[in-house]
C-alpha positions as CSV (number, residue, x, y, z in Angstrom):
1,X,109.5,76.0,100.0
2,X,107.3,78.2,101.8
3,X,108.2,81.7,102.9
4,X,106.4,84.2,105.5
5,X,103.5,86.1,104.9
6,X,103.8,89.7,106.3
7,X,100.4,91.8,107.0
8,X,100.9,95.4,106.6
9,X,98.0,98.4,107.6
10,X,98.1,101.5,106.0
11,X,96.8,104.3,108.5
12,X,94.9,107.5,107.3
13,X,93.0,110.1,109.2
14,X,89.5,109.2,106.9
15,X,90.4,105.8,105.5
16,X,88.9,107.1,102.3
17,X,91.7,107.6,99.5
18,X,95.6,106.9,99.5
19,X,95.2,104.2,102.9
20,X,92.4,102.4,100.6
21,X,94.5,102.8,97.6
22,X,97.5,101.4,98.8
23,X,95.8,98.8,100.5
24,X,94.9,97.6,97.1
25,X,98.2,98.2,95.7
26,X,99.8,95.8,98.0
27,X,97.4,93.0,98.0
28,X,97.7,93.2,93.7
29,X,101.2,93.3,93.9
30,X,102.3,91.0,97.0
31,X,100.1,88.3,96.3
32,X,101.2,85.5,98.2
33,X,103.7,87.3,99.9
34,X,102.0,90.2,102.0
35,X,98.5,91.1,103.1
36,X,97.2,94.7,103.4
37,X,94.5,96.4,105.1
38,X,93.8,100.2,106.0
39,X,92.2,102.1,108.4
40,X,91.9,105.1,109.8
41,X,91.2,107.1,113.4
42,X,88.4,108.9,111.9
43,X,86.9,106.7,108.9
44,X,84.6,108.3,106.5
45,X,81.7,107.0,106.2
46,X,82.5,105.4,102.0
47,X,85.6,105.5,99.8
48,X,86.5,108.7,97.9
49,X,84.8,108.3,94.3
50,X,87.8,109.5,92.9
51,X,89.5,106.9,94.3
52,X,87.7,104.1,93.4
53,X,87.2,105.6,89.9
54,X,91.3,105.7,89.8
55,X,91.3,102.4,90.5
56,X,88.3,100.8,89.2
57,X,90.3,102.6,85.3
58,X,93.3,100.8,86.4
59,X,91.9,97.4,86.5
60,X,92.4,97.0,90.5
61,X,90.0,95.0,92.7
62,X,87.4,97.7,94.6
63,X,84.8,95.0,95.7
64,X,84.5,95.3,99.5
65,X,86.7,98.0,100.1
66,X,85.9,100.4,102.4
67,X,87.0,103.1,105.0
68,X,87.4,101.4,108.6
69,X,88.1,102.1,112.7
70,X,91.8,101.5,113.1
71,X,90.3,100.3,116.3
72,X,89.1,97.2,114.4
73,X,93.0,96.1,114.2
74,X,93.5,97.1,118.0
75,X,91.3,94.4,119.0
76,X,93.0,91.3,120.7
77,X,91.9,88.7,118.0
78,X,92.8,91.1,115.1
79,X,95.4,90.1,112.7
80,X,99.0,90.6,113.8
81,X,100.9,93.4,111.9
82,X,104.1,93.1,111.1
83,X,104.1,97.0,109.3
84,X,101.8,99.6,110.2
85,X,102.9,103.0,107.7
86,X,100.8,106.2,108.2
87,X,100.5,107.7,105.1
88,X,99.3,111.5,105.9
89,X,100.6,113.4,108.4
90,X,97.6,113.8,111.0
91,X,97.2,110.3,111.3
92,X,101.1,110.4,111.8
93,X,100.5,112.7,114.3
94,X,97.9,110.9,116.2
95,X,98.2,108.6,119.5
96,X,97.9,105.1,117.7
97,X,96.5,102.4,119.7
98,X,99.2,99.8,120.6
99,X,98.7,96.8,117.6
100,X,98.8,93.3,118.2
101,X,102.3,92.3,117.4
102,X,104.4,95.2,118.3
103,X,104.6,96.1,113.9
104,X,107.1,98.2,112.7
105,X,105.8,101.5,111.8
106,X,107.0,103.9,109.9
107,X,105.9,107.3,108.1
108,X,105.1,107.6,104.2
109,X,103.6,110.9,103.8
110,X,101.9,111.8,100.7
111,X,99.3,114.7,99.7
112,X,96.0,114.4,100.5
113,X,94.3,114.4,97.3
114,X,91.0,115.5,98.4
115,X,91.9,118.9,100.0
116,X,92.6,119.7,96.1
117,X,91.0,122.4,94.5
118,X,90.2,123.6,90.9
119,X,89.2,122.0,88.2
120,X,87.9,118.2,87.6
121,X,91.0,117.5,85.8
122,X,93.0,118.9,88.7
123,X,91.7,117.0,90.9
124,X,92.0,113.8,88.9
125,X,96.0,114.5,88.5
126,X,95.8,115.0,92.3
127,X,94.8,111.1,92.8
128,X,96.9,110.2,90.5
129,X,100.1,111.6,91.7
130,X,99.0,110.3,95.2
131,X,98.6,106.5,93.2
132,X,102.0,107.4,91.6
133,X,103.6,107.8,94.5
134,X,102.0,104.9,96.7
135,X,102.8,102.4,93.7
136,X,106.4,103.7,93.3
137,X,107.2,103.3,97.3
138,X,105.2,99.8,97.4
139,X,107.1,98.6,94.6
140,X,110.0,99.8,96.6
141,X,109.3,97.7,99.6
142,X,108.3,94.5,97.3
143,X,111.8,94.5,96.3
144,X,113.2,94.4,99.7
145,X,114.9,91.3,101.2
146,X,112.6,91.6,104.3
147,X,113.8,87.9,106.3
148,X,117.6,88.9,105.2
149,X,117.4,92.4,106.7
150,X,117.9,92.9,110.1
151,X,115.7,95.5,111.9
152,X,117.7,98.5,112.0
153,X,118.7,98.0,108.2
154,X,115.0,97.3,107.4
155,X,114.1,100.1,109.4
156,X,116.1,102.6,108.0
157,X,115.0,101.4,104.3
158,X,111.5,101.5,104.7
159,X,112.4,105.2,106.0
160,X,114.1,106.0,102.6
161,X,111.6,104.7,100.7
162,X,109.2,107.0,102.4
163,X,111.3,110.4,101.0
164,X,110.9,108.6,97.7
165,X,108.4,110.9,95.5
């Protein structure tokens, strides 16, 4: 029996941490079942080293990842979203371009890790507890009944989830 396929973009400010890193998180974990990208309104120009380290010591795919233009997903032959979630606050804040589709999109804050200061280790833990906290909410929404939910029930999960620390 076959069952839908959902694509999901994760939305940064600079693309270059916790959008890449979930973006990686869901394609690991929702194999066959959801397909994630990220992007951001102002992309830097390479991944966070941090972040690729994080993940690269985790065992998670890095090959080919890298920060881009949310307008790449704007564009009338992009893929169709069916999520977009912002997960910092400026790119929350932004004026998002209008996504093939018409996505559901919904806020899941977390701490920018690279605004950290202090020592190495310090800012390791930072990128970790971002991880932490992307892997616990995309766990979270792996578990959902998406096609058995109706919008405002889905909605309001995927709004809890994103208080989840």
């Amino acid at each position: 029996m076959s069952h839908p396929e959902y694509n999901v973009l994760f939305l940064c400010t600079g693309n270059a941490a916790r959008s890449l890193m979930a973006e990686v998180i869901l394609n690991t974990g929702g194999r066959g079942w959801f397909h994630a990208f990220s992007a951001g309104s102002h992309p830097m120009e390479q991944a966070h080293p941090m972040a690729i380290e994080l993940l690269d010591k985790l065992d998670l795919p890095t090959g080919g990842l890298r920060p881009k233009s949310w307008d790449e997903f704007a564009k009338p032959d992009a893929p169709k979203m069916d999520f977009v979630f912002t997960v910092c606050d400026a790119a929350a804040g932004e004026t998002c371009p209008i996504w093939p589709g018409a996505p559901m999109s919904i806020h899941w804050g977390v701490p920018d890790p690279k605004i950290v200061e202090g020592t190495e280790a310090e800012k390791r833990l930072a990128f970790s507890e971002a991880y932490r906290m992307l892997n616990n909410r995309i766990s979270l929404f792996l578990s959902l009944p998406i096609a058995s939910l109706d919008e405002m029930t889905l909605r309001n999960q995927l709004q809890e989830i994103g208080e989840t620390q």
